[in-house]
NUTOR-106280 format. One record per residue (C-alpha): residue in one letter; x negated, y, z negated. Coordinates in steps of 0.001 Angstrom, whole numbers, plus 500000, padded with zeros to 6 digits. Layout:
<rs>
aXYZ ...
</rs>
This chain:
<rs>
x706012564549701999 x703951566220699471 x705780567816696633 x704112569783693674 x706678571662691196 x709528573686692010 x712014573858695210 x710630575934697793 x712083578158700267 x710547576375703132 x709273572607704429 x705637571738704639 x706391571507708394 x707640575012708610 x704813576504706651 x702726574686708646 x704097576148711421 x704434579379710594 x700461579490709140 x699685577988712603 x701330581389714311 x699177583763711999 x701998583976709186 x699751584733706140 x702361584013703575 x703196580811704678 x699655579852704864 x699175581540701306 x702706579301700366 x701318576175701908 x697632576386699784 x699325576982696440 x701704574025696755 x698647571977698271 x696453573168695296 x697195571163692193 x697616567373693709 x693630568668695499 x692450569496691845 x694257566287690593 x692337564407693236 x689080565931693165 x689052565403689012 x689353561291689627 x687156561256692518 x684586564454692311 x682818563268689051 x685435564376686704 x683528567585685292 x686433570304685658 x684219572959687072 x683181570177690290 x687264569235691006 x687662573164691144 x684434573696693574 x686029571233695636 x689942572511695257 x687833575993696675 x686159574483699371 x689400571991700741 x691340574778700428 x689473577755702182 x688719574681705295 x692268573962705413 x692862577640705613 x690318577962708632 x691656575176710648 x695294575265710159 x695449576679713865 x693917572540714886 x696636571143713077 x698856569158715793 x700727566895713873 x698824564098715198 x698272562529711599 x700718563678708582 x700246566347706602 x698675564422703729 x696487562408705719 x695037565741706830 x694881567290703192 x693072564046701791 x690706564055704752 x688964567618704315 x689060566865700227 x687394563452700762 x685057565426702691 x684342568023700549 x684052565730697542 x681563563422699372 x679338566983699803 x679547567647696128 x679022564535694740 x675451564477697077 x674648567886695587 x675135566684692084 x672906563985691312 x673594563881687933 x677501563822687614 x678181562207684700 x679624558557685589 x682599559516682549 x685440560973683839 x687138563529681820 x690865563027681308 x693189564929683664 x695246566537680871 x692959569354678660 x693886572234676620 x695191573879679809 x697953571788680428 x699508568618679308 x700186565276681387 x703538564303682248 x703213561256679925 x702698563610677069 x705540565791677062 x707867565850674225 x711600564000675401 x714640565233672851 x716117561773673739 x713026559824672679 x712497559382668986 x708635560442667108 x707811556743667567 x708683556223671532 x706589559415671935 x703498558495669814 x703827554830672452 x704343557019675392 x701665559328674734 x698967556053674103 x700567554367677635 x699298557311678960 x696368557366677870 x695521553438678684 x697274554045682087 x694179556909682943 x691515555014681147 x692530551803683531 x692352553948686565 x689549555794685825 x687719552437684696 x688039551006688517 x685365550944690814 x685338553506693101 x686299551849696089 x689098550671694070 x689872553776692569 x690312555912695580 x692566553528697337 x694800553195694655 x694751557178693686 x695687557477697398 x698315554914697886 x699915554908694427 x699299558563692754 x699586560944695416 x701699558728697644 x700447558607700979 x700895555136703081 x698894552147703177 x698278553305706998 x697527556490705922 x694956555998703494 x693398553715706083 x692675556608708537 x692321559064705433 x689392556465704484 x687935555396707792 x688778551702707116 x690930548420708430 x694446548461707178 x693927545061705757 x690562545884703945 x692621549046702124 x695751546595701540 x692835543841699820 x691357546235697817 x695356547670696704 x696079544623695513 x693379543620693125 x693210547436692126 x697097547386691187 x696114543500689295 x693348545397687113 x695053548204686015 x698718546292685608 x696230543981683036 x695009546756681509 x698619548410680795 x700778545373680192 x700117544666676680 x701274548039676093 x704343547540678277 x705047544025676408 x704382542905680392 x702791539047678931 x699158537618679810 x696537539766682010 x696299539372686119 x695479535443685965 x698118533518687101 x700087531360684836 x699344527621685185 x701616525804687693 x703095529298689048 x702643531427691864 x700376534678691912 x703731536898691221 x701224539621690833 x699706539509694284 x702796538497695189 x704542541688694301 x702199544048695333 x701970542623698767 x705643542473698394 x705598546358698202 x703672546683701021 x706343545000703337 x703807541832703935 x705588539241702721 x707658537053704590 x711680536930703876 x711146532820703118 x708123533655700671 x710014536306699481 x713021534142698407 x711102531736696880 x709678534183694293 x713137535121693751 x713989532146693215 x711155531224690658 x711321534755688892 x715173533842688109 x714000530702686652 x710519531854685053 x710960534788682381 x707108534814682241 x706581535788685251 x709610538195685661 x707891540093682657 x705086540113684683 x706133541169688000 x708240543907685757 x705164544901683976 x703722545961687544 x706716547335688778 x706603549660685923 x702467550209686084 x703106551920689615 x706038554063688675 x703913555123685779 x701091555782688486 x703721558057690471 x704512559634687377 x701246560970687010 x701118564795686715 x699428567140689178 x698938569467687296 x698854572740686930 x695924575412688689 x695202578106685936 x696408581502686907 x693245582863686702 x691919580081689102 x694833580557691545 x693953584599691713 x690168583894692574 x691026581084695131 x693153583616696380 x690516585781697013 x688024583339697989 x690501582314700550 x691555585788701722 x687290586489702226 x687107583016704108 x689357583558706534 x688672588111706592 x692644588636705533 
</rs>
């Protein structure tokens, strides 16, 4: 299920629902909790220029808007959402030849990442660490390939499935599960020496490759026997337990990511933009 800040008053299903039947609160409900994890999105994927993510959060937004009524269910709610961004990201990215190939951090002046806000219980020095984690965590993700980069945004950022990113992307479940893995390998490498997670994504001479290992592990593709025998040489191996550890707590830092929040003058003129789309 998506979630972006706050409890609400109603499921995705209902709003869904209701939107479907003409209720133009819900639908209004359903875009504004929809909106930040689409800006999120389109800044790692759209070319990372602020004013591009927020073309695209327009355009996903006023197209989901138009074709809520089509919604069956068929696919989940996500898969749909990532689907009409993709789409409209693939548009703008054609229309803007020169997109610069840096990507802008996700946290600006207008609000700050998750990773970045102050904890009473942590002390100046865990915070300073926390804040340059952080900032090695989106460097290493925004440092991928594309290919690479999308799958894992997908899979282990906004949290859809392995199966759903498949159909969100067009592609065989295995190919997206291939691409996971070594995506999850570069970035762990990139984080771990900041996580004191040991060596980079080789394996260690004479043991297993605990970091494929894991991540296919997370996935539900290992078998129980291959399964227990990585148990059995993590108990005995405290290099590789670091490292499976170190990726364990790459892709909770991943989850952790913020969405972010839509400025309020941004939200009022989607509003609008939405309200002419549609003639409300």
């Amino acid at each position: 299920m998506i979630e972006a800040g706050g409890v609400a008053s109603r499921t995705e299903s209902q709003l869904v629902d209701a939107a479907r039947a003409g209720d133009s609160e819900a639908l209004e409900e359903l875009l504004e909790r929809v909106s930040p994890l689409v800006l999120r999105y389109g800044m790692r994927m759209c070319g990372g220029r602020p004013e591009d993510a927020e073309d695209v959060l327009q355009d996903t937004l006023i197209t989901l808007a138009r074709t809520v009524s089509d919604f069956r269910g068929a696919s989940s709610l996500s898969t749909w959402l990532y689907t009409i961004a993709r789409s409209q990201c693939s548009r703008k990215r054609r229309k803007s030849r020169f997109a610069p190939k840096e990507l802008e951090p996700l946290h600006d002046e207008r609000g700050g990442a998750a990773l970045d806000r102050p904890d009473e219980a942590r002390t100046p020095d865990d915070e300073l660490a926390g804040r340059e984690v952080g900032r090695v965590l989106e460097q290493a993700i925004d440092g991928l390939d594309p290919k690479y980069r999308e799958i894992l945004i997908l899979r282990d950022v906004e949290g859809l499935t392995a199966p759903e990113v498949a159909e969100v992307l067009g592609m065989r479940l295995e190919a997206v599960k291939t691409r996971l893995h070594r995506a999850r390998a570069q970035v762990r490498a990139a984080v771990a020496p900041w996580l004191g997670g040991g060596p980079g994504s080789e394996p260690l001479e004479g043991c297993p490759d605990v970091i494929s290992l894991w991540s296919r592990y997370t996935e539900g593709d290992i078998q129980p026997d291959t399964c227990a025998e990585m148990e059995r040489h993590l108990e005995g191996c405290p290099r590789c337990r670091g490292r499976c550890d170190s990726l364990r707590r790459t892709l909770a830092l991943c989850r952790a990511l913020p969405a972010g929040e839509v400025p309020v003058e941004i939200r009022e003129s989607l509003r609008a933009a939405v309200r002419r789309a549609v003639g409300g």
